[in-house]
N, C-alpha and C positions, 0 to 999 in steps of 0.2 A: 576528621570524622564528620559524617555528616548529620546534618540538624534534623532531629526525629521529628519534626514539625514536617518535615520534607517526604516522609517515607509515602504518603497517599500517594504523591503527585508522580511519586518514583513507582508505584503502583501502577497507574495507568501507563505509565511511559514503557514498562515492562510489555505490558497489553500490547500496545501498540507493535513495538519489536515482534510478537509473538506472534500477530497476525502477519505483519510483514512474511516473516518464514516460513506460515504455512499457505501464502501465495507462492512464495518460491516453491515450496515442495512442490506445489500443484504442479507449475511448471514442468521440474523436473522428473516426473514420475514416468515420463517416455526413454528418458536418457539413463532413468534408472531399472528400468526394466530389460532395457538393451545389455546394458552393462550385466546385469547377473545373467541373461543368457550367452555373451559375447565367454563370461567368466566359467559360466557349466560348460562350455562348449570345450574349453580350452582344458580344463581339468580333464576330459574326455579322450581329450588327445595326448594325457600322460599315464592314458592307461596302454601299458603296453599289450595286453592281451586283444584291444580292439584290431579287427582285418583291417590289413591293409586299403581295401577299397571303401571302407565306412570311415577309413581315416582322412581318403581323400577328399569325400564328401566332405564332412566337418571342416577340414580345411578350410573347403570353398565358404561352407557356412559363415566361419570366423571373420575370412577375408570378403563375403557381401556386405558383413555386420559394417566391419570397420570402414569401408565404404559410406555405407549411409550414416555413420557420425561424423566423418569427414566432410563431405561434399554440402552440408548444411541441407541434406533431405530432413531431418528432422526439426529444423528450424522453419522451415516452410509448411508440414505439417499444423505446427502449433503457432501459424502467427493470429487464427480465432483465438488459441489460448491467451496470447500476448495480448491481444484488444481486449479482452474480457479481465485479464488482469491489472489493464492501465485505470478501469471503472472498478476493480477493489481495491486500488490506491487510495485513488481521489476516495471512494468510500470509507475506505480506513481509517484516513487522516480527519472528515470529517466526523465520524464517529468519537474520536480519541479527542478531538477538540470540544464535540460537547459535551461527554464526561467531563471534562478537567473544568469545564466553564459550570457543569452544575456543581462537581465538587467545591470549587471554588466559591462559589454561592453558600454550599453547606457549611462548609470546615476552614475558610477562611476569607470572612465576609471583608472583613478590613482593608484588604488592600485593592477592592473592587471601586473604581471610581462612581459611585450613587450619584455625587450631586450632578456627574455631566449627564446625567438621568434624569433630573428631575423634571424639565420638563415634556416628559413621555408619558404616555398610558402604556401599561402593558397589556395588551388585549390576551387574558387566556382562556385555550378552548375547554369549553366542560368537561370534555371526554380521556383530558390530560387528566385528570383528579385520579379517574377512577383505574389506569392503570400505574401512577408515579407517585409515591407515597411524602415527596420529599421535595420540599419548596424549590432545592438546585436543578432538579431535574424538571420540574414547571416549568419555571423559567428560564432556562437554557432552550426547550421546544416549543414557546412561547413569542421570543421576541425576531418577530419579521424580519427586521433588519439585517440581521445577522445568516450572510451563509458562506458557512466553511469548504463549500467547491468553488469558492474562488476567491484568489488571492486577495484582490483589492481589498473584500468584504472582509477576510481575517483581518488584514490588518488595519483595517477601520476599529473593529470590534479590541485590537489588540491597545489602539491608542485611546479608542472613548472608554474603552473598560476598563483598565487596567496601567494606561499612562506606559505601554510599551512598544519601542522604533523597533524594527528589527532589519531595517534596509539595508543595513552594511554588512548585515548576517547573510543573508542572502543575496545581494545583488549579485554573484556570481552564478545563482542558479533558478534565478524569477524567469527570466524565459522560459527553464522547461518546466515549471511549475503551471505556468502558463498554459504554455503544450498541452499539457496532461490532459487541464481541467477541460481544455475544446477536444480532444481530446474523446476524453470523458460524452461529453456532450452529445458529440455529433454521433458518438457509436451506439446511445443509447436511444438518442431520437427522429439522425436521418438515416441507418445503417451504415453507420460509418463512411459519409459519402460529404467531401468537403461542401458547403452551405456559406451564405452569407454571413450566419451569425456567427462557424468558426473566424472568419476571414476577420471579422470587426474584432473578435478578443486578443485575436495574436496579429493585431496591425501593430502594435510597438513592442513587437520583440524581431528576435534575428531572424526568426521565421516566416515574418509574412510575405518573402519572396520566393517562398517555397511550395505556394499550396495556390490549388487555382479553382472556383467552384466547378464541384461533380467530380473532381478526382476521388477516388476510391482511397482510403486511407490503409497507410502501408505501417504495420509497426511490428520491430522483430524483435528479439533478443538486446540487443544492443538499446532500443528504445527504451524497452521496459526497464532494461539497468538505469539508463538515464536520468529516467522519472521517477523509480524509487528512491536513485542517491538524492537525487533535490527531494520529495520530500522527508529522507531522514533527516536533513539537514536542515530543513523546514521547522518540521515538528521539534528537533533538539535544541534550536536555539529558543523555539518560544519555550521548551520547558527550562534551560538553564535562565530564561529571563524570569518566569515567576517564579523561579525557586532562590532567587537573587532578592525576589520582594520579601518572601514571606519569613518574618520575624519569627522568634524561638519565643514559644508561648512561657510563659511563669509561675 
């Protein structure tokens, strides 16, 4: 059974899941709109009262349909949607990590490493006050150091804060993590058009022989699968690592 000390952080991890799916939705809302017409269409053709020559039509209707979900006309379509998607990953994952990092602040200060803190300032801005009512949340948007779109930076943040490795968790999917986060990057500030500084993030993954500057950045269906399952797998091992720390209060 699991430890009722644990249900917040199972809270957020819910969150996270949720948005996950309603990126997929988004996705799919072309393949699902095919489908209920590809579906009226076909109900149409069991109606036996329909002429024959409006039956041929529909026919044809059914068989352009299934056409363009075959041939990946629909994937080609939405690969704006897939690049737009890979920037609410990374954003999702960063979201869900500073929640957890302010909750963790609120509701279980104890197992936050403070003293490899102590010698820091934390510099925070005035204008935090006045929308975050709650020390975890200050300080989670507060300290510079820390940024959750890219890996290094979590897990810097995962060992000075909190005394947690997670490299053996991931080393099978840090490259597309990696990916993602240039990614991320370049789609949101060169138009998606490879740059120097994608080239320097993913020089030590499998990829850096892949991408050359001013390539147009290509990501389909397949990608986005990719980059979501690393970060599920991302974000579930740092939650099974703090919920591994956090002690059953008394």
């Amino acid at each position: 059974m699991e430890n009722i000390d644990q249900d917040k952080i199972s809270e957020v991890e819910s969150q996270y899941h949720q948005y996950i799916d309603a990126i997929d939705e988004m996705i799919s809302t072309g393949r699902i709109v095919i489908d209920h017409i590809s579906s009226m269409l076909n109900n149409w053709l069991d109606d036996k009262t329909i002429m024959p020559v409006m039956q041929q039509k529909i026919e044809n209707y059914v068989k352009s349909i299934e056409i363009i979900k075959d041939n990946g006309t629909l994937d080609n379509i939405y690969k704006p949607v897939y690049k737009q998607s890979i920037v609410l990953l990374v954003s999702g994952f960063e979201m869900s990590m500073t929640n957890i990092f302010s909750l963790l602040v609120n509701e279980y200060p104890e197992i936050i490493c403070w003293d490899n803190q102590s010698d820091k300032k934390l510099g925070i801005d005035i204008n935090l006050i006045r929308y975050y009512s709650n020390i975890g949340d200050i300080i989670s948007r507060s300290s510079g150091e820390i940024n959750f779109q890219d890996l290094q930076s979590t897990k810097r943040f995962l060992e000075k804060w909190l005394d947690i490795n997670i490299d053996n968790d991931i080393n099978r999917i840090q490259d597309n993590i990696i990916l993602a986060e240039a990614e991320r990057n370049i789609i949101i500030h060169n138009g998606a058009v490879v740059d120097a500084n994608f080239l320097r993030q993913v020089r030590n993954t499998q990829y850096c022989k892949n991408y050359s500057v001013r390539d147009s950045l290509n990501i389909d269906k397949t990608n986005y699968n990719q980059a979501k399952e690393a970060f599920n797998v991302l974000f579930i091992s740092i939650i099974n690592a703090i919920k591994d720390q956090i002690k059953p209060k008394i």
